[in-house]
Each structure stands twice: as structure tokens, then as C-alpha cells.
VEXDREN-2710 file (C-alpha; in Angstrom, 1 decimal):
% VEXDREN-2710
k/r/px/py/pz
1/UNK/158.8/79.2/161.9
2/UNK/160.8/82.3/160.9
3/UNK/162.0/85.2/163.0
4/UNK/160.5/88.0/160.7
5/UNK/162.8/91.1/160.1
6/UNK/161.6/94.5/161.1
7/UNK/160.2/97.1/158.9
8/UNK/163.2/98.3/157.5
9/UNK/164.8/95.0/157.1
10/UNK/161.6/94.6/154.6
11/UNK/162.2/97.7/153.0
12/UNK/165.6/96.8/152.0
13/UNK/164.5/93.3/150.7
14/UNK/162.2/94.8/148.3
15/UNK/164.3/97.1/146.8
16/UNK/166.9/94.6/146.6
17/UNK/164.8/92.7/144.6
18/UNK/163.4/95.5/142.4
19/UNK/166.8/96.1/141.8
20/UNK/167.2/92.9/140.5
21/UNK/164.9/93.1/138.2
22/UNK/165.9/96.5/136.8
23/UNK/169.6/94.6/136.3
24/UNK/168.4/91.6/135.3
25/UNK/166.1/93.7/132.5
26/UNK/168.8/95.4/131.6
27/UNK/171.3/93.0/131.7
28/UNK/169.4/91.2/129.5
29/UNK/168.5/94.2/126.8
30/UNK/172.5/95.0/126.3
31/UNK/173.2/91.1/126.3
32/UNK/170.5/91.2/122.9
33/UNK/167.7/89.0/124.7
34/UNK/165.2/92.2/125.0
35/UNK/164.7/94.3/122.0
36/UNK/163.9/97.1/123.9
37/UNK/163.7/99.5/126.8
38/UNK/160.6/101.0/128.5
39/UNK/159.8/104.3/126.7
40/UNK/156.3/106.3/125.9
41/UNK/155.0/104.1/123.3
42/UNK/156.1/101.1/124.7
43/UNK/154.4/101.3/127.9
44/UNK/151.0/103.3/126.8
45/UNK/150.0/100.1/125.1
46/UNK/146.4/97.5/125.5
47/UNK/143.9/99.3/127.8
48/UNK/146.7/101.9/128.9
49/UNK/145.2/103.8/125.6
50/UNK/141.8/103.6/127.7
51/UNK/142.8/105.0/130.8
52/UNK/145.0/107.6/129.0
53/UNK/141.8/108.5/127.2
54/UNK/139.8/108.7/130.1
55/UNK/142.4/111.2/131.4
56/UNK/142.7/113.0/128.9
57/UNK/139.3/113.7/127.8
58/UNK/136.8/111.5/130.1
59/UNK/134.9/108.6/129.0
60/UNK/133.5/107.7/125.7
61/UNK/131.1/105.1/124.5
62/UNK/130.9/103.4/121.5
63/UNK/127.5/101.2/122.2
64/UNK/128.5/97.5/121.3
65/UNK/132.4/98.6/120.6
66/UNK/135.3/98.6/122.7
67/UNK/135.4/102.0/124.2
68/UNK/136.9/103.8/127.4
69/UNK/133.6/103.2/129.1
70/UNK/134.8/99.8/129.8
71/UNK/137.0/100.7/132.3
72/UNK/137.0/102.1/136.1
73/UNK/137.7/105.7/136.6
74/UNK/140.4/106.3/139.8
75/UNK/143.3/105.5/137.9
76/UNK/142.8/107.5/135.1
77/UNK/141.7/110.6/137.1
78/UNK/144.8/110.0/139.4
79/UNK/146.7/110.1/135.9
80/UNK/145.5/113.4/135.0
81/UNK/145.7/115.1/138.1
82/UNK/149.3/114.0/138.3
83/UNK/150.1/115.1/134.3
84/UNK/152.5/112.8/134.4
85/UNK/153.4/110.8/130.5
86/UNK/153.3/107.4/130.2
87/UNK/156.9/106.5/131.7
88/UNK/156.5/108.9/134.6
89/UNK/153.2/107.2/135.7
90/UNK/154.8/103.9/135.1
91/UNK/157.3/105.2/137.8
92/UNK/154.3/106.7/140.0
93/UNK/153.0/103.5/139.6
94/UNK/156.4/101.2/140.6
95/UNK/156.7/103.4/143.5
96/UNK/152.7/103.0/144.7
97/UNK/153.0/99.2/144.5
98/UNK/156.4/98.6/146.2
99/UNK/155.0/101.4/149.6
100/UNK/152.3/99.2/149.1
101/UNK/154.0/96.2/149.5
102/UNK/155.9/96.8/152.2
103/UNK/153.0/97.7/154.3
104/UNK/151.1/94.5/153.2
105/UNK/154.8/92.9/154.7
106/UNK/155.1/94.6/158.0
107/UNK/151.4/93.7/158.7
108/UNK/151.7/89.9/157.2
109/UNK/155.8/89.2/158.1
110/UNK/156.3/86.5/155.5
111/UNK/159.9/85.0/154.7
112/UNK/161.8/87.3/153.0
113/UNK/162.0/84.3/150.5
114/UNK/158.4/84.2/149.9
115/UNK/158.5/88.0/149.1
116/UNK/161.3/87.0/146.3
117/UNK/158.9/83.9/145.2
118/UNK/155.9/86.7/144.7
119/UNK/157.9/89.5/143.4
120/UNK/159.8/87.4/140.1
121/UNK/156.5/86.2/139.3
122/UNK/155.8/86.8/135.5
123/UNK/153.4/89.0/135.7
124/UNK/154.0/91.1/138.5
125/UNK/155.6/93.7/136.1
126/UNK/151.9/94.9/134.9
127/UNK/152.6/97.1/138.8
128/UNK/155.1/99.4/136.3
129/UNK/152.7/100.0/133.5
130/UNK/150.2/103.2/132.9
131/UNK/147.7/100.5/134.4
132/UNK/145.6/100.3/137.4
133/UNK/147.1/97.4/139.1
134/UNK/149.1/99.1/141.3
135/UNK/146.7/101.5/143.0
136/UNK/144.2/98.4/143.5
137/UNK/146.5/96.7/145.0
138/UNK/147.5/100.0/147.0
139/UNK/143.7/100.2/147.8
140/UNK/143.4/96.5/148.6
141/UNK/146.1/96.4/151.1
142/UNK/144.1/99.0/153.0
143/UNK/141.6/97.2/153.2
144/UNK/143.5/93.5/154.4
145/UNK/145.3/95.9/157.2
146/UNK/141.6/97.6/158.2
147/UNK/140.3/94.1/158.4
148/UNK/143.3/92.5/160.4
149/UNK/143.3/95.2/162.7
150/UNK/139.4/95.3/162.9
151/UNK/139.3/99.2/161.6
152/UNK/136.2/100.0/159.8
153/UNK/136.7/103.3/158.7
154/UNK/140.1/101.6/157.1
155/UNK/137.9/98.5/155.6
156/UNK/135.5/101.3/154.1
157/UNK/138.1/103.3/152.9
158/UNK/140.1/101.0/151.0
159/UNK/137.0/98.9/149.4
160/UNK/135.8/102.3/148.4
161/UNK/138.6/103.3/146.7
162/UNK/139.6/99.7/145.2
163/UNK/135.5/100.0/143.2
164/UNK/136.6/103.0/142.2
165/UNK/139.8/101.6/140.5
166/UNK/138.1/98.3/139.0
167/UNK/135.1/96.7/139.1
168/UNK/135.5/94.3/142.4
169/UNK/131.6/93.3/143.5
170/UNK/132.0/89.9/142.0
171/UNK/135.6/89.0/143.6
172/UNK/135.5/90.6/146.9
173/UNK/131.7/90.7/148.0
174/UNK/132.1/86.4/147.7
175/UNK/135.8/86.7/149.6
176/UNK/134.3/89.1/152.6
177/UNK/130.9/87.5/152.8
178/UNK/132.5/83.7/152.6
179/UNK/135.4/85.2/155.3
180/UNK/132.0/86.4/157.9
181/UNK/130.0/83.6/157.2
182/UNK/132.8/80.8/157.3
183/UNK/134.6/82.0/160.7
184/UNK/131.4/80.8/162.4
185/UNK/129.6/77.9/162.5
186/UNK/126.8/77.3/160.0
187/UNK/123.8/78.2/162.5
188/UNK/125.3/81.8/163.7
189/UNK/125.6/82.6/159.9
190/UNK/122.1/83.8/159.3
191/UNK/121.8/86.1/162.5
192/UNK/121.2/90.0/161.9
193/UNK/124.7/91.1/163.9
194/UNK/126.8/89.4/161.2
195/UNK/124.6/91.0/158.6
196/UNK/124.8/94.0/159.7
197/UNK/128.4/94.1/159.9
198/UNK/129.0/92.4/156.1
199/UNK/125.5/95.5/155.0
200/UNK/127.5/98.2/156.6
201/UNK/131.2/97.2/156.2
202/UNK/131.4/95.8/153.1
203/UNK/128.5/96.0/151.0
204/UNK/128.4/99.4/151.4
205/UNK/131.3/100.7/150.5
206/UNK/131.8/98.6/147.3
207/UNK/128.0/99.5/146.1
208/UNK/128.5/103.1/146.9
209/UNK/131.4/102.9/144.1
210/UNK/129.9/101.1/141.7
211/UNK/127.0/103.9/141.9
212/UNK/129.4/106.6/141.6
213/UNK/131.1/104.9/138.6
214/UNK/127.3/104.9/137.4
215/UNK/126.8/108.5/137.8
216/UNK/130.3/109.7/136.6
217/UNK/129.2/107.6/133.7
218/UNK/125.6/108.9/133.0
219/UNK/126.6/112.2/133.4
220/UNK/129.5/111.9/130.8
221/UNK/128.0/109.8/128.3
222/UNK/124.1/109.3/128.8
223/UNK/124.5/105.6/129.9
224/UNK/124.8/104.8/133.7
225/UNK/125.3/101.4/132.8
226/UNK/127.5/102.0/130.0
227/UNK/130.6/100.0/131.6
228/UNK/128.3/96.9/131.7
229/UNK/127.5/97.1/127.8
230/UNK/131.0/97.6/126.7
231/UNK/131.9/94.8/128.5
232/UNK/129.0/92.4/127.3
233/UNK/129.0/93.9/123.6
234/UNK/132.1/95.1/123.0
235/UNK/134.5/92.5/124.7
236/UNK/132.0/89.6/124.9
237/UNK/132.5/89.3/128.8
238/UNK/128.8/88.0/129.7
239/UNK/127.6/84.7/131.3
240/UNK/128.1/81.6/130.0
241/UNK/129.1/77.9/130.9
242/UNK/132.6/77.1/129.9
243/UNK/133.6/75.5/126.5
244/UNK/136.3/73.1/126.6
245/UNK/139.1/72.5/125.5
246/UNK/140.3/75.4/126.9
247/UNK/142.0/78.1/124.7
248/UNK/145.0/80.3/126.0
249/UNK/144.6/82.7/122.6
250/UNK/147.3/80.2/120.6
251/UNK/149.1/77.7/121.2
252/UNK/152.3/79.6/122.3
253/UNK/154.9/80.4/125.3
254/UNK/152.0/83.2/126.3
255/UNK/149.4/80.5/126.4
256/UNK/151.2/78.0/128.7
257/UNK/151.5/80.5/131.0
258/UNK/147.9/81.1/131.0
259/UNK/147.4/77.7/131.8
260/UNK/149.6/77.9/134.4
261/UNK/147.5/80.7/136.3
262/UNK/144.5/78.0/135.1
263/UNK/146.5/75.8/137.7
264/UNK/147.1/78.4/140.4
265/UNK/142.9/79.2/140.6
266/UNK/141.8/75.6/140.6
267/UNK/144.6/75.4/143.7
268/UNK/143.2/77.9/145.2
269/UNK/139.6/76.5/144.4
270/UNK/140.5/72.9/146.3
271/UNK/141.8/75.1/149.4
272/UNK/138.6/76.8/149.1
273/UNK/136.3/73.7/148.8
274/UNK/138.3/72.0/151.5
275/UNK/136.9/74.7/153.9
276/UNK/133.9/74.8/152.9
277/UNK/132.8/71.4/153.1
278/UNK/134.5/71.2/156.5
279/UNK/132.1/74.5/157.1
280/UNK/129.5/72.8/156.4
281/UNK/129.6/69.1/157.7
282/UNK/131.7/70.2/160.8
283/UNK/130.8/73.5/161.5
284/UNK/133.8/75.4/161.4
285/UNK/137.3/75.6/159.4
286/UNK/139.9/75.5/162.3
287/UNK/141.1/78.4/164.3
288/UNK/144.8/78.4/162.4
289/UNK/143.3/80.0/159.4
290/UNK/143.7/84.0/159.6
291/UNK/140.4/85.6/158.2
292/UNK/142.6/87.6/155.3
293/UNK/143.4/84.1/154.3
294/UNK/140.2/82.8/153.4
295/UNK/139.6/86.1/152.1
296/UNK/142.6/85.7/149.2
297/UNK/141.5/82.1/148.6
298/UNK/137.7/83.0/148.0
299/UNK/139.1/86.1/145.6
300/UNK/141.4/83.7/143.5
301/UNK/138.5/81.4/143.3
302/UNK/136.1/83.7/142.6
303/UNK/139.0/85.0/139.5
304/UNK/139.0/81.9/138.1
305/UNK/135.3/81.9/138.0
306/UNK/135.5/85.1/135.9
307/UNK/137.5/83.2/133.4
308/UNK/135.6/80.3/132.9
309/UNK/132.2/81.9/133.5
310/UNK/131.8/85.2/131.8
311/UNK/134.4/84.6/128.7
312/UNK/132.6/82.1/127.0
313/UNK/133.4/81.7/123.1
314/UNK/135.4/85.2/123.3
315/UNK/134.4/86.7/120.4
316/UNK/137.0/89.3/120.5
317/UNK/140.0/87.7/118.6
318/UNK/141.9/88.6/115.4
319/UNK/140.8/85.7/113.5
320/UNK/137.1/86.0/114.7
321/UNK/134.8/83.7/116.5
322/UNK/136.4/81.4/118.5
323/UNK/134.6/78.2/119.6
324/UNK/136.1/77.6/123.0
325/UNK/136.3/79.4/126.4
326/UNK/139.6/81.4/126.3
327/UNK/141.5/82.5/128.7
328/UNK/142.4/86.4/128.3
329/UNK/142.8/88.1/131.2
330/UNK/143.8/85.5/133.8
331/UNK/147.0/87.2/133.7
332/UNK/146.1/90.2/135.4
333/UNK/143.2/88.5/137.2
334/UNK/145.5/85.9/139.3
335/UNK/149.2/87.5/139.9
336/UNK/148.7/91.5/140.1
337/UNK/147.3/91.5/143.3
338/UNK/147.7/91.3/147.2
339/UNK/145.9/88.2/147.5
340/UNK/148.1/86.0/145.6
341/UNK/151.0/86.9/147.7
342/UNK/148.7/86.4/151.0
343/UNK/148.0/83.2/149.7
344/UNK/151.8/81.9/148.9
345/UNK/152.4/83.3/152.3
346/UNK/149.8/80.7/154.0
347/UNK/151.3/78.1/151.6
348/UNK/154.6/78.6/152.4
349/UNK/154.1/79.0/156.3
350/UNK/152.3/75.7/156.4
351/UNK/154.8/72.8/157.5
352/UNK/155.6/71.2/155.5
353/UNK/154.1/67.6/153.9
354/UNK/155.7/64.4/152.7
355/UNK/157.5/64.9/149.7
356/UNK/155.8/61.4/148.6
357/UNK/152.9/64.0/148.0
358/UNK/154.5/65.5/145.4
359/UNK/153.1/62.3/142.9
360/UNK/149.5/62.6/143.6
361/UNK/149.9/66.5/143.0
362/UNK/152.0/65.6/139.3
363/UNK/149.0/63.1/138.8
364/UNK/146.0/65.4/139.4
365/UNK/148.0/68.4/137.2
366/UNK/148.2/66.2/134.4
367/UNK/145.1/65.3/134.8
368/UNK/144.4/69.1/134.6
369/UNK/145.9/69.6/131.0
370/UNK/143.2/67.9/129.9
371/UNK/140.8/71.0/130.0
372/UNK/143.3/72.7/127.6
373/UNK/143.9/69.0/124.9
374/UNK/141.6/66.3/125.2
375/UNK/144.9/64.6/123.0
376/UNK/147.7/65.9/124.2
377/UNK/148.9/62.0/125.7
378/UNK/148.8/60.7/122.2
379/UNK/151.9/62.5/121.1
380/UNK/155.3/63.4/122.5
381/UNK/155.4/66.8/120.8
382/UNK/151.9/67.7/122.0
383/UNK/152.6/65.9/125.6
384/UNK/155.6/68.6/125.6
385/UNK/153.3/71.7/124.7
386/UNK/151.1/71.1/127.2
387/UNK/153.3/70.3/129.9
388/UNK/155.9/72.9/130.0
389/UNK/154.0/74.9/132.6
390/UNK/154.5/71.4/134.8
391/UNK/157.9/72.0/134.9
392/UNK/157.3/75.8/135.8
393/UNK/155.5/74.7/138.7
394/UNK/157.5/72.1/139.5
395/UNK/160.4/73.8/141.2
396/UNK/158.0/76.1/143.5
397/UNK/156.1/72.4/144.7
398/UNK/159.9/70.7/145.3
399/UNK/160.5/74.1/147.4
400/UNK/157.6/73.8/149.3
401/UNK/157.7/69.7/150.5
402/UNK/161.8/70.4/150.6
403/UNK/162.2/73.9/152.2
404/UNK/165.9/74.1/151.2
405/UNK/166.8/77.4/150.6
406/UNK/169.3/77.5/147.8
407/UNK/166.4/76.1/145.4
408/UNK/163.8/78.5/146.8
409/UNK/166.3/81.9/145.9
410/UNK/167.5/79.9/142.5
411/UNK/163.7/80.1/141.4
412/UNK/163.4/83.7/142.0
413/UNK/166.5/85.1/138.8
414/UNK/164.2/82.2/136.8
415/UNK/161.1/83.7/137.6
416/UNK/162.4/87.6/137.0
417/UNK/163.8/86.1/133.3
418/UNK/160.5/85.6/132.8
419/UNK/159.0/88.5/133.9
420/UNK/161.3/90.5/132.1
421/UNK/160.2/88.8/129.3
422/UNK/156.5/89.3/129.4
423/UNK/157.3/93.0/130.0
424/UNK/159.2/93.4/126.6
425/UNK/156.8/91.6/124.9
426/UNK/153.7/93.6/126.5
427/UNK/155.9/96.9/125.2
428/UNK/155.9/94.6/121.6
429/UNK/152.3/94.7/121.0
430/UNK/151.7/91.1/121.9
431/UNK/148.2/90.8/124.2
432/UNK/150.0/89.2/127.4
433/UNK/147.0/89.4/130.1
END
């Protein structure tokens, strides 16, 4: 256990370490790593052009095309009330997601360590682009500290507004339902109170934005259900079971990284099973499990789902159709949000285990990277594609069975080398989610 520091003590972590980064980006740009620096057309890049066109002149649809219709509207409407360009929004944006943060910290009080361990992940920098991570994870946190603190107005306000800024009824209906139903044992689960509470507290909210999206929609371009098509038709995101191997998008730094989110959902997925198999035969979870925390691990499960699930074949790819499951947007799905760093926190808080555990957890990874190359044994140049993530994870797992400090605060310059790097490459025109 840890003596948490007080609000302020928070507040001066984070910006310590979002001035890292800033010096470490920098750093790096005058050293030659980075090519370049964050500027307009760097940053309005990917579906910033969407949201920016949304703003600017509200949605359009393109029937089976990509189109702006794909896309939740908050953001974008925040975006133009604001008339802020590209960099200042990315600034907006920076700002939303570190009050944010601290918020989500004074309610939580992780390690300051963990909070470094989140904050230099790779992708975390998508919180400073003209994208709408930041105010759903602004939105989100609302709703964790309503929930924690049993608000509902809070709970409804922030699930409102979060289905306003992306499409969240298949992630967090599962996480809140699972949460209700799971804290109880099996034969409470069916019993009116508990569906009233999940019908008025949750459902309702999140349906009430996907309808507005739906009329905000009709009313613009004809179609209330014009989000859904462009989706379906124009980025191929409809149901399907998954095709393996799996594909990252090319076999590349960017795609081992992918693979390494692949490893952070199936994680969560065994947490998740864990529970709900001890749900079901025992009837109940244990009482050291906070209900946000089953919440984050249902979400992350349910992300991984929407990988594996609804991108089958993607047929959206330079080279044309593609005949395996691939993995874009796992990125975004898995690190840009609250409920990664809720469940690092639970990970991290937990004592520790044997470190002799750490071989079964190298076996079962490897094991793993066989979803992505039924071969990649056979050969020590394919062994070495395929298991670079392993020794990307493998520092965060010593951390965890070791606890010692010094390694834990050596990963977090690592991790912001690599954020860095995602962010100049994202700026380069290279599709990093």
C-alpha cells in the first residue's frame, strides 16, 4: 500500500510528466530523430478532416463511402463553437484531458508511478490531436466519479455526453450491465430493482444519444441511420467471425504494436472470464473488487471484441481486399481512455505474485503470437518480428512481480520515446490507430 498524495501533489505529477514529454519531443526533433513539429497540417490529419468537416459545415453522406456521417457529433460542434484551428484545439484538447485526469486521480489515488506507466503509453498522445479522445475521456470520467460516489444525475450526465462524442452502446452498455449484474449473486440478477436502476441509469442516457445523433443526422442529411451505413459500407465495420492470422495492416514497427494492444484486451479478457465464471459457479466475485473495476475490464473486453468481431476482411486498405481480420483501430480503442488507466491501477495495486509466474505468462504470450503467424517458430528472423512486442511488455510484467522502483520510472522516458514517435508519424500521414 501507498500513502496517496493530495490533490495538488497530483497536479504537479501530471504536469511534470506532460512536461516530459514536450522535452523529450522536442529534444528529440532538434537531436534529428523527429522530422517535425506539431503545426496545422500535421495535426488536422485521418478522421480530424471529418470532424473538422462536420464543424465546419455539418455532416455529409456519401451512401457506401467514407463520409463525415461516420462520426459522432460533440466534438466537432465543441470545435466550432470554440473557432479554434487545428493546433489551438489540439491545445484545448491537451488541456481537457490532463483536468480530466487529475480528477479521475484524486477520485482513484493511484501511485504516482502508475500515472507515469499510463501517461508514456504510446498512444496516449491521440489526447493532443483535433480528435475526440479527449472529451470522451473528459465525459467518461464523469461518469466513473457519478458511479463511485453513487450520483445519478452525474452517471446520466457523463454517459450522455460520452454518446454524444462516440458511439459507446456496445462498450459500455456490457461494462455497466456486467458491473450491476456481477456485484450480486446470480439469483438477485433478474429482479426488477436492479433493472430499473441499469433502464433508468444507464440505458437511458446512452439510448437518448444515440437517438439524438439520429435526428441530428436525419435532419441534416435524410438518413437517421446514416452513421451505421458509413460504417458498414464505407469502412467495412459490420459482423463477422474473425479471420486468422491476424493482420496489423503490414508487417511493420506500427503493427507490432497493434499486437501488443491484441495482448493488453485478451488480459483484460482472462480477468474478465475469471469473474465471471466465479459469478456464476460461486455466486459472487469477492468484495475487494471496486465496481469501476469490473466496469474498465468488461469495456477493454468488450474493445477487443470490436476488433475481432466487426472488422472482418477490412476491405478498406490501399492494396484492396485483404483476406484476414485486421487490426485498425485497436489503437485508439484500448489506450485513449480512462479505463485502461483504472485497470493498470487495479493491476498495479494488487500484491504482488511470485515472480516464478512470470514463465507461464512468457509461455501463454507466445502462445498468443500465433493468431498473428501460424510460422513465426520456424525462423529466427520471423521469431524476432513477431516477438518484439514481448520485450515491450516485458519490462511492465518484471515491474509488476518486482515492484522496484528505479525499473518502473526507467520504463516511463522508454514509453514517451515511443509515444513521441507515434505522434510524428500520425503528423506523417502514416494510419497509426
Amino acid at each position: 500500500m501507498h500513502h496517496p498524495p493530495g490533490p495538488y501533489r497530483y497536479l504537479l505529477y501530471l504536469l511534470a510528466y506532460f512536461g516530459c514529454f514536450v522535452l523529450t519531443y522536442y529534444g528529440l526533433y532538434s537531436l534529428g530523430y523527429l522530422d517535425r513539429l506539431p503545426t496545422e497540417e500535421g495535426l488536422v490529419k485521418w478522421d480530424a478532416g471529418f470532424y473538422r468537416s462536420i464543424a465546419d459545415k455539418g455532416y455529409e453522406y456519401a451512401g457506401g463511402q467514407p463520409a463525415s456521417a461516420g462520426f459522432y457529433p460533440l466534438f466537432a460542434y465543441i470545435w466550432r463553437l470554440t473557432g479554434l484551428s487545428g493546433v489551438g484545439i489540439s491545445l484545448l484538447n491537451a488541456g481537457v484531458f490532463l483536468a480530466a485526469l487529475w480528477g479521475l486521480c484524486v477520485t482513484l489515488r493511484p501511485h504516482p508511478l502508475t500515472l507515469g506507466l499510463y501517461f508514456s503509453l504510446p498512444f496516449v498522445f491521440f489526447f493532443y490531436t483535433p480528435l475526440s479522445e479527449a472529451w470522451f475521456f473528459a465525459f467518461a470520467t464523469l461518469a466513473i466519479v457519478g458511479l463511485l460516489r453513487q450520483q445519478r444525475w452525474v452517471v446520466f450526465a457523463g454517459l450522455l455526453l460520452s454518446g454524444l462524442t462516440r458511439p459507446t452502446f456496445l462498450f459500455l452498455i456490457p461494462a455497466l450491465v456486467g458491473m450491476e449484474l456481477m456485484l450480486r449473486p446470480p439469483r438477485e440478477a433478474l429482479g426488477w430493482a436492479v433493472w430499473r436502476k441499469i433502464l433508468s441509469w444507464y440505458l437511458l442516457p446512452v439510448g437518448l444519444a444515440a437517438a439524438t445523433v439520429a435526428v441530428i443526422q436525419y435532419l441534416q442529411v435524410g438518413d437517421a441511420f446514416a452513421y451505421y451505413r458509413t460504417q458498414s459500407e464505407g469502412w467495412g465495420r459490420q459482423f463477422g467471425l474473425p479471420v486468422f492470422p491476424l493482420a496489423g495492416g503490414g508487417e511493420n514497427f506500427l503493427s507490432r504494436l497493434r499486437t501488443a494492444n491484441v495482448w493488453i484486451g485478451v488480459l483484460a479478457a482472462a480477468f474478465g472470464l475469471t469473474w465471471l465464471v466465479r459469478w456464476l459457479v460461486r455466486g459472487r466475485i469477492g468484495t475487494d473488487l471496486r465496481p469501476v473495476e469490473l466496469v474498465a475490464v468488461i469495456y477493454l473486453c468488450m474493445c477487443l471484441v470490436s476488433i475481432l468481431f466487426f472488422n472482418p476482411e477490412w476491405k478498406w486498405m490501399m492494396e484492396g481486399e485483404y483476406g484476414a481480420t485486421v487490426l485498425t483501430g485497436i489503437n485508439r480503442y484500448l489506450q485513449p481512455n480512462p479505463f485502461l488507466f483504472i485497470f493498470m491501477i487495479f493491476l498495479f495495486d494488487r500484491p504482488r505474485g511470485p515472480l516464478l509466474y512470470l514463465v507461464p505468462l512468457l509461455l501463454l504470450t507466445h502462445l498468443l503470437w500465433f493468431a498473428f503467424d501460424f510460422d513465426y517458430y520456424e525462423h529466427i528472423r520471423k521469431y524476432l518480428v513477431i516477438s518484439y512486442v514481448t520485450f515491450m511488455i516485458l519490462p511492465y510484467w518484471a515491474y509488476y512481480y518486482l515492484r522496484w522502483k528505479p525499473l518502473g520510472y526507467a520504463i516511463i522516458p522508454a514509453g514517451l520515446y515511443f509515444q513521441c514517435l507515434m505522434f510524428v508519424m500520425f503528423m506523417g500521414g502514416v494510419h497509426v490507430d
